[in-house]
C-alpha positions in Angstrom: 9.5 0.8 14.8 11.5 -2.2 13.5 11.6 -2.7 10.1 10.7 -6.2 8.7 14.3 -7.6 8.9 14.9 -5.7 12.5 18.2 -3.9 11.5 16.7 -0.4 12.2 14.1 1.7 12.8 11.5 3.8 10.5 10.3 6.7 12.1 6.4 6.2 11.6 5.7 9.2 9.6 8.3 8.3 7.3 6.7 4.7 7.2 3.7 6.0 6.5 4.8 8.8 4.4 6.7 6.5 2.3 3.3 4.2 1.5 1.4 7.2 0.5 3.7 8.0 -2.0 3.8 4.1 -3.5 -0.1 4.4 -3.0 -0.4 7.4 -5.1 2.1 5.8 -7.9 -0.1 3.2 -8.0 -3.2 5.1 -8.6 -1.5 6.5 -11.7 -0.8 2.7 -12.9 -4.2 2.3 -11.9 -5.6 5.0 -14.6 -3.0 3.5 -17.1 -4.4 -0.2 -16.8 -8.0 1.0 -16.7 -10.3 -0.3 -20.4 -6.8 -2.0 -20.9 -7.4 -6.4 -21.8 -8.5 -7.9 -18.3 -5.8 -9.6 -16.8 -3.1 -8.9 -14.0 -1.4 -5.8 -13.8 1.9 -4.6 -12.3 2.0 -2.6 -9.5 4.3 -1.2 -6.7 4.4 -2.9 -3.2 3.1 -0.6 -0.8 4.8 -1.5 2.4 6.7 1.4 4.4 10.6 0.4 3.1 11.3 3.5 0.6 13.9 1.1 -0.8 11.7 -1.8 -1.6 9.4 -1.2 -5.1 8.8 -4.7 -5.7 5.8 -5.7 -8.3 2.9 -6.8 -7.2 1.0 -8.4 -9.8 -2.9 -7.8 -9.4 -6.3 -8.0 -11.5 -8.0 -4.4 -11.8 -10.9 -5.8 -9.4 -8.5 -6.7 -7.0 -6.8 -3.2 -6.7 -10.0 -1.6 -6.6 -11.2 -3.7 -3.7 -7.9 -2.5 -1.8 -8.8 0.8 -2.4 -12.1 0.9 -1.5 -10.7 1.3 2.4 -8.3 4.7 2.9 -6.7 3.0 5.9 -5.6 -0.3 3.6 -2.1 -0.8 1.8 -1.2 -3.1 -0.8 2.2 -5.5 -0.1 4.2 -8.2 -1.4 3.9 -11.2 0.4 5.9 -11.1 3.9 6.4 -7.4 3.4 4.4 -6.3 6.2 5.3 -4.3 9.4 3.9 -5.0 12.5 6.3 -3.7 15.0 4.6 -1.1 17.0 0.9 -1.6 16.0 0.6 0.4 13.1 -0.4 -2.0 10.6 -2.4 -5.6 10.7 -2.8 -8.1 7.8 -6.2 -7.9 7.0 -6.4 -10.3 3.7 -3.9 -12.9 2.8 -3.7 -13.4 -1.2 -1.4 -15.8 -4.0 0.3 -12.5 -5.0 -0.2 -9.6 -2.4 -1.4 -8.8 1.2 -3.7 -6.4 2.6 -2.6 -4.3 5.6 -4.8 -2.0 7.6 -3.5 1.0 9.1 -4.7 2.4 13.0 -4.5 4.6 15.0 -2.2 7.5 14.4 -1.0 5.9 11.0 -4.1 5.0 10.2 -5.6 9.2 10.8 -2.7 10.1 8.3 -3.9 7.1 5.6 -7.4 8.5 5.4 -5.8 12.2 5.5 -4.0 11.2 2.5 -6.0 9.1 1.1 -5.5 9.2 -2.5 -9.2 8.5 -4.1 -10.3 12.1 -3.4 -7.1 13.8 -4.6 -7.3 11.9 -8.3 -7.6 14.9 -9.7 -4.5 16.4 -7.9 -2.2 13.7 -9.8 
């Protein structure tokens, strides 16, 4: 699996291993921005590059709507990886993308899926 610039390869549970853990920092920014003043928050891009961590501004609604679906992952704009099927853009947005996850990557999103495990964190 190429990554986005094609100098290399991420092994796909790494790719996805890596998003899980930016999902579930997230959902700890998430709790920390919740009853706070409406208005955009900061997060972490979740795109499979461990190296990347780039914001991702969002409003509260807008996180919870990418949540709402295990199998989705929040990006930067033009973060996304395509190479090998694993992911789709699903929504396009000013300030972040939606990918969707399938098949094998998409059985270990839902596995991992961090909404059930909020009391884990």
């Amino acid at each position: 699996m190429a990554d986005r610039d094609g100098r290399g390869s991420l092994d796909r549970r790494r790719f996805v291993a890596n998003q899980t853990v930016f999902r579930r920092l997230n959902e700890r920014l998430s709790r920390q921005f919740n009853g706070v003043e409406p208005g955009f928050a900061q997060y972490v891009c979740e795109c499979g590059d461990d190296s990347c961590g780039e914001p991702v501004a969002l409003l509260q609604s807008e996180y919870e709507h990418v949540r709402s679906h295990s199998t989705w992952f929040l990006i930067a704009p033009g973060h996304e990886i395509l190479a090998g099927g694993a992911e789709r853009v699903v929504e396009t947005h000013e300030h972040h993308q939606v990918v969707e996850k399938s098949g094998a990557a998409g059985l270990v999103a839902e596995a991992t899926a961090t909404r059930r495990d909020r009391a884990a964190l």
